[in-house]
N, C-alpha and C positions, 0 to 999 in steps of 0.2 A: 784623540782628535784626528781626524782624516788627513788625510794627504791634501785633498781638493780645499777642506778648511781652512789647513795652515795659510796650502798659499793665497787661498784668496783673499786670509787675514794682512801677508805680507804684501800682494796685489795692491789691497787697497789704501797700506799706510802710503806703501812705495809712491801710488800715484799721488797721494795727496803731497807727498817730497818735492817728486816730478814736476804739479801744478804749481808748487810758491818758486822749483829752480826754477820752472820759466818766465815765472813772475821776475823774479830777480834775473835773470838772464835779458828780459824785453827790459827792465827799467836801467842796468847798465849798458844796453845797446843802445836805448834813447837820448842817455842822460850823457855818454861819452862816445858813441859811433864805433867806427873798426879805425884805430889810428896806432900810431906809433907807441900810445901809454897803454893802449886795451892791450896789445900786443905784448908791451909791459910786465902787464897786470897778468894776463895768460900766461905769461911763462913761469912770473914766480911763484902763481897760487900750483901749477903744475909740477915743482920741484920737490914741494913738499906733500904733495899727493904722488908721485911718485915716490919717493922712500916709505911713505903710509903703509903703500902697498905693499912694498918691500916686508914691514915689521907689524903689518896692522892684517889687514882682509885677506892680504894675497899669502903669501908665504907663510907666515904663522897661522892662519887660520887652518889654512891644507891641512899642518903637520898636527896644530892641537886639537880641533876638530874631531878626529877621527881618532888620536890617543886617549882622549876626553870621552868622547861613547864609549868605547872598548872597556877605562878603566873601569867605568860607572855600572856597565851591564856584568862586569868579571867580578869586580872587586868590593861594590854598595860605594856608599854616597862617603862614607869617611873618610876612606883613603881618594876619591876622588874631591874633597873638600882640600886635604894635604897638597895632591897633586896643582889646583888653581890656586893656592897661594905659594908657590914654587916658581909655577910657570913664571905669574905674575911678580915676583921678586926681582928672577933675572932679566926678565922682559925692561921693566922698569928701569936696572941700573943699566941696560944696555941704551934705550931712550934716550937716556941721561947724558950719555957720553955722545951717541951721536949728534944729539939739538947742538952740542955748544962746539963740536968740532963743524957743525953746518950752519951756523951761524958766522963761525971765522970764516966758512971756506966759501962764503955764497958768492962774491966774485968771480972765483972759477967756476962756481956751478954752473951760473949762467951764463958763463961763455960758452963752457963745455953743451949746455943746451938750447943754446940760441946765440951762435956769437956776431949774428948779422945783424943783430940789435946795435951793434956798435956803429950802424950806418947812422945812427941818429944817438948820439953821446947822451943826449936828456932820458930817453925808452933808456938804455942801458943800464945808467944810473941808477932810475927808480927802478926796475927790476931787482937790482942788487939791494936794495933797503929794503923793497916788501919780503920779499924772500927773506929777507934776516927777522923781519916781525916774524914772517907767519912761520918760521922754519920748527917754534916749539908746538905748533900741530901737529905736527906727526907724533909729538910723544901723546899728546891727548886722545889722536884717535887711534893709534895702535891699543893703546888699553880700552877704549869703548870697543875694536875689537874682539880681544878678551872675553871685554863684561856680555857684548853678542853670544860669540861663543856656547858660551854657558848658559844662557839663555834660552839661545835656541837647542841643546842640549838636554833641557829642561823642558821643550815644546812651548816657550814662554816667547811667540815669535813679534808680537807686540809691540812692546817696547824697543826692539833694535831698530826694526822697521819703521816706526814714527820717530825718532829723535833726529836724523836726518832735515829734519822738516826747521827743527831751531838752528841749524848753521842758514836756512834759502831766510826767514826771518831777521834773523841780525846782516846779514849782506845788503838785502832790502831796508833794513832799516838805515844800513851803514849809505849805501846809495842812496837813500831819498832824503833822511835829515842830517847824515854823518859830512856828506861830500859840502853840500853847503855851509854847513858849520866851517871846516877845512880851509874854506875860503875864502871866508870871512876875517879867518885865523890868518891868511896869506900863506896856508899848507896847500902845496899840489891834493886837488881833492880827490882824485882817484887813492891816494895813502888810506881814505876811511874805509876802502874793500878791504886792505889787508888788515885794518882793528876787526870788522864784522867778521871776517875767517878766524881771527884766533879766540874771539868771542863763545863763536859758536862750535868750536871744539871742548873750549871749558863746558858749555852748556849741557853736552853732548852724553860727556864723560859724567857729569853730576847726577845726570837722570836715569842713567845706567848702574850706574855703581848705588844709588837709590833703590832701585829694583833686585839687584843683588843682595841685599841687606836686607831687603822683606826675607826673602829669602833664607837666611841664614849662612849664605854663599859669597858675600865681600870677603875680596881677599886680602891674607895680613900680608904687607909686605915689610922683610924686615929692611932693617936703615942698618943694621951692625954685618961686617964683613963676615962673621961669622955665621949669621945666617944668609949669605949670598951664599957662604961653600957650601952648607948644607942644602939650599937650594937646587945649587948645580949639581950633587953629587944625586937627587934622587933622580930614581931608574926611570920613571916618566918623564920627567924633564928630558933627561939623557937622550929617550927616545923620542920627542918632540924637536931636539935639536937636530938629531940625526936623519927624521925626517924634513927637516925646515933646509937643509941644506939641498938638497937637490930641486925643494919648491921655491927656495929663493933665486934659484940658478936659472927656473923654468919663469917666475916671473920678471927678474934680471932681461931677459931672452925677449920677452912681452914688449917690459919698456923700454928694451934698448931702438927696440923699432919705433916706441912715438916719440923717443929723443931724437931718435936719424931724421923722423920725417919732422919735427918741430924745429932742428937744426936745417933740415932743405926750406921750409915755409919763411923762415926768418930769414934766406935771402933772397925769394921770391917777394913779388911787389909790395908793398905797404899793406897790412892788413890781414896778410894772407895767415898769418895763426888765428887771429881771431876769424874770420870766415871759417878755419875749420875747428874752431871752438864752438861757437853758435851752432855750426851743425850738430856735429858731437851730443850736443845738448840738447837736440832735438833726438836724436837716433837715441838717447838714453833712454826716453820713454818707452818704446818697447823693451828693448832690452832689460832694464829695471824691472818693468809690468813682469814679464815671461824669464828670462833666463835665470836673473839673481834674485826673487824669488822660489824657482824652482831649487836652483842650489841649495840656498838657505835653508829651504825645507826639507831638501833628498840629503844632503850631506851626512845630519846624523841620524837620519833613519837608513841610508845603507850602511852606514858602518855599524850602525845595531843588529842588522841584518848581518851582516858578514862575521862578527863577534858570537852573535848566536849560532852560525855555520847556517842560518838559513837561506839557501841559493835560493831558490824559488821565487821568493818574498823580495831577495834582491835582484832579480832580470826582473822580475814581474813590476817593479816600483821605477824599472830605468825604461820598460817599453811603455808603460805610463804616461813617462814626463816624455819621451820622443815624442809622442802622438798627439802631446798637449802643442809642443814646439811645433810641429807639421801644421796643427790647426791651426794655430794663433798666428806664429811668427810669419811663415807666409804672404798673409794677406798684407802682414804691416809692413812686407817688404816691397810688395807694388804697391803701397801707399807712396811710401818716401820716393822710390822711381816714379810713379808715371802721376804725382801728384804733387810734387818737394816743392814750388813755386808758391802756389796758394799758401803752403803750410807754412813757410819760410813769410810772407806777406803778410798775414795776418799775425803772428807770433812777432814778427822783429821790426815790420816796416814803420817805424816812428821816429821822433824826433830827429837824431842826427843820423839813423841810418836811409841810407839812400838807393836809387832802386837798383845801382849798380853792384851795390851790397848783397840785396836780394838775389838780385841772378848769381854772384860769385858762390853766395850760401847754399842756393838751391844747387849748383853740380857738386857741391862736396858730398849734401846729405844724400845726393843720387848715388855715388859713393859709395857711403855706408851701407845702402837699400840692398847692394848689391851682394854685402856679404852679411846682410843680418841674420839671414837662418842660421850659419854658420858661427856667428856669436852669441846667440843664445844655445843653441846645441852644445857649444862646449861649456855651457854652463850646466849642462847635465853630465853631459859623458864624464868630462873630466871627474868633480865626484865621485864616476864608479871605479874611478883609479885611486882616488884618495882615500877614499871608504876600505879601501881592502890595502892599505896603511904603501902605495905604490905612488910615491912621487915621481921617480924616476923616468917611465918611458915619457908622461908626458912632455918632460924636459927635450929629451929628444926629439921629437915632433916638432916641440917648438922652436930645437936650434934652425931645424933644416927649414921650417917656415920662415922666420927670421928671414934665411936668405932668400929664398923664393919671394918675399918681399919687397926687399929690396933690389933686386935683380928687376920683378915689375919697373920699382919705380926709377929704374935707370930706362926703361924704354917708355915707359907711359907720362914723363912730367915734362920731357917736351914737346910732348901732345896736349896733354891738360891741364899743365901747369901747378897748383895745388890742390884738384880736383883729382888727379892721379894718385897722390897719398891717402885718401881716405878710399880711394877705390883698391889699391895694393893691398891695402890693407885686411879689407872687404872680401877680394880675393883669397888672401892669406887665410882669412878665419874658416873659410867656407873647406878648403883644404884641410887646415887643423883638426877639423868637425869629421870628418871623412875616414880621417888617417885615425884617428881615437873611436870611432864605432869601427871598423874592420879590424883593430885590437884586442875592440871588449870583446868581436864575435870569432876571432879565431882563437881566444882562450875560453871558451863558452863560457865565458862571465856572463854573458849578453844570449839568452835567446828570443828573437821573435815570436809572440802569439801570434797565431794567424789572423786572417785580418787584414792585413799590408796595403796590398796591392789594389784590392777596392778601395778602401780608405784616400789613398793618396788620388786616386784619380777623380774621387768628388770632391776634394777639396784644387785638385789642378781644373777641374771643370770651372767650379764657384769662381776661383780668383781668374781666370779666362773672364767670366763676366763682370769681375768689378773693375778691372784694368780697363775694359770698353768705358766704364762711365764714368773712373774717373779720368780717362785720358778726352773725353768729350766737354768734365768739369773742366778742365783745365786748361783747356783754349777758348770755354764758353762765355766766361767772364774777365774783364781788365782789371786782375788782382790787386796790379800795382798801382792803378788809376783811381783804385777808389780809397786811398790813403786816407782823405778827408771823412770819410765815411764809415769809420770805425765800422758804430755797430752795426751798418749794414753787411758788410767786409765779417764782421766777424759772424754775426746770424747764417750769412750764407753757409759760410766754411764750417757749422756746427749742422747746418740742416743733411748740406753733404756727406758729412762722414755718418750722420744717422741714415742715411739712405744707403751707402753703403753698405754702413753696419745689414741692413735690411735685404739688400739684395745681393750679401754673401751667406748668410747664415739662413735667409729662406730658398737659397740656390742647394746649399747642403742638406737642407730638411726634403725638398723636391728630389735630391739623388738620392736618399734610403736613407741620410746619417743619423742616429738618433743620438744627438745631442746630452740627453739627460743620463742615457744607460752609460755614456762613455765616461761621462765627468763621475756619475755612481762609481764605476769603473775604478 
């Protein structure tokens, strides 16, 4: 299967994910506003997505990912069968012991991650209780982890990429008949988000580990101490460990930064986490679309490429996905700048959210606009560190962003207030991105085909011209005025981005680009 097929297998589950989170994103911004309990609700479903990451996508994946291709291409499928129910052994009993020490500890968590909740002792409260529901998510989706993994290991990119879609499904379900039920009950009804999270982690893990089993590839995990030792002792594991330590130090490093900035938001004005939640949610759709499918796709075809020793195969497949990121990411990035109002309007502007909402959402996701080429880029580059089995520099990069972060946002949040955090951040990434392609290319990991330099300036010409109309869109109509008017509001803002779409991608075909040879390509 091609490069261009996986991802735009993964492309299009992602976006279907993408379309029910926002679904589910516009019916709890309706149904509950940006208040003291959304706020709540953001911090705690964020506590356990944070540790996810920790032992699920982010850190374990880096380290097994890239031991997982290597063993499969050196070793055949047997002892790589051995090696996934190992991993998955220790993996598990580690799960096990974190859920129920994070269950005891989730008072402190959420202080330690929002302690300005406590300006309202109810938000506090319930944060500390959903957190304790949803805190056994993280064991369900570090292993749908795993079961990815290997999946996409397997070029089976499918299945990872659409189960996503049954957690935005049960939240929506839990939001539209769970909250009322709740109610009814005399339960604070925002508590039915945190049943639809831990819902749809079961669901997740079920459909995965399904797909595994056609397979032949579900892994045994054993329950006796004596297969945990044997577990830990083998040499793959050993080296997934060894590698997971400097990628947990490098994602550690990540979220230490949206704990700071979710600790500065929580004691910024009421609201202000969820304003940069609801962005967040919006900037995930490119991102998702381009960055983390590109990953998911390039991850273990370079590290098959590097296990084969084939260099060539491996610059050739990372100046590929650069050129995809240059095309794509870009335009979606003077999207969210000189258009975030509309977008932000029509996706959120309903029931209890109000249009003071709107304007606080639209400068966050201007924010994010600012540093999106840069987070999706590192969702290629990085790969070509992990593929050639090198956790480590990344880590570094990412302490000294870290700071440079946060140094931002000691000058920028008494200017923007919580519009400065997603901008810091934004900043940050765009650096990160920087600092990891001048790595790959002074170890000639990385070389350029030619090409470059033409390339980037018909695509800096095209977005010249869509920034003209959408910044024309954007003062031309009263986004917020026409609230009552749904489908008109919404027809507009679909005709827009089609004309867009039209008069960037016919501005590149008018400057030479040919479209079809590159994506062949």
């Amino acid at each position: 299967m091609s490069l261009i097929k996986s991802a735009s297998i993964v492309s299009l589950f992602t976006l279907v994910s993408r379309i029910t989170g926002l679904v589910r994103e516009l019916l709890i911004a309706s149904t509950f506003g940006a208040s003291a309990l959304t706020d709540a609700f953001n911090v705690a479903f964020r506590i356990p997505n944070l540790f996810r990451r920790f032992f699920g996508e982010g850190a374990f994946s880096q380290a097994f990912v890239p031991v997982l291709a290597a063993t499969k291409a050196q070793q055949g499928e047997a002892v790589t069968k051995v090696l996934i129910d190992d991993a998955a052994t220790v993996l598990t009993w580690a799960l096990l012991g974190i859920s129920i020490l994070g269950v005891a500890a989730s008072p402190a968590l959420v202080w330690a991650m929002a302690s300005g909740l406590q300006q309202n002792p109810q938000g506090f409260e319930v944060a500390v209780v959903m957190t304790r529901w949803m805190f056994p998510y993280i064991a369900f989706m570090s292993l749908v982890a795993l079961a990815a993994g290997v999946l996409n290991t397997w070029r089976r990119f499918a299945v990872p990429a659409a189960t996503p879609v049954l957690l935005n499904v049960c939240m929506i379900a839990a939001a539209w008949l769970g909250a009322p039920w709740f109610k009814t009950l005399g339960v604070e009804p925002i508590y039915a988000l945190a049943g639809g999270v831990l819902l749809g982690g079961v669901l997740q893990l079920a459909v995965q580990m399904l797909a595994l089993k056609q397979l032949g590839l579900h892994p045994r995990i054993a329950l006796r101490w004596s297969g945990l030792r044997a577990a830990w002792a083998d040499p793959g594991t050993k080296n997934i460990l060894k590698l997971m330590g400097p990628a947990l130090l490098g994602v550690s490093v990540a979220h230490i930064s949206m704990l700071i900035n979710t600790q500065i938001a929580s004691h910024l004005a009421t609201g202000s986490v969820s304003w940069i939640t609801y962005a967040d949610r919006l900037m995930e759709f490119p991102t998702a679309l381009l960055g983390v499918a590109m990953g998911v796709v390039l991850m273990p075809q370079l590290a098959g490429a590097r296990a084969a020793g084939d260099t060539a195969k491996y610059s050739a497949m990372l100046d590929w996905g650069l050129r995809l990121v240059v095309l794509l990411a870009v335009p979606c990035a003077v999207a969210l700048i000189a258009f975030a109002k509309p977008l932000v309007a029509v996706l959120y502007h309903y029931g209890a959210m109000t249009e003071v909402d709107v304007q606080k959402i639209s400068y966050a996701l201007m924010g994010w606009g600012v540093g999106l080429i840069g987070i999706v880029a590192i969702k290629v580059l990085a790969p070509g560190y992990y593929a050639n089995q090198d956790t480590k520099t990344p880590v570094y990069i990412a302490i000294a962003v870290l700071i440079i972060t946060q140094l931002l946002n000691i000058w920028l949040v008494p200017l923007f207030a919580h519009a400065a955090l997603t901008l810091s951040i934004g900043i940050g990434a765009m650096i990160n991105a920087v600092w990891l392609l001048v790595g790959l290319l002074r170890r000639g990991s990385y070389k350029p085909e030619p090409g470059w330099g033409v390339f980037v300036l018909q695509v800096v010409a095209a977005c010249a011209l869509l920034m003209v109309f959408l910044m024309w869109a954007n003062g031309a109509f009263a986004w917020t005025e026409m609230r009552s008017e749904s489908i008109k509001r919404i027809g507009l803002l679909a005709l827009i981005l089609t004309a867009s779409a039209a008069i960037y991608f016919g501005a590149l075909w008018a400057a030479g680009l040919k479209l079809r040879q590159f994506l062949r390509r």
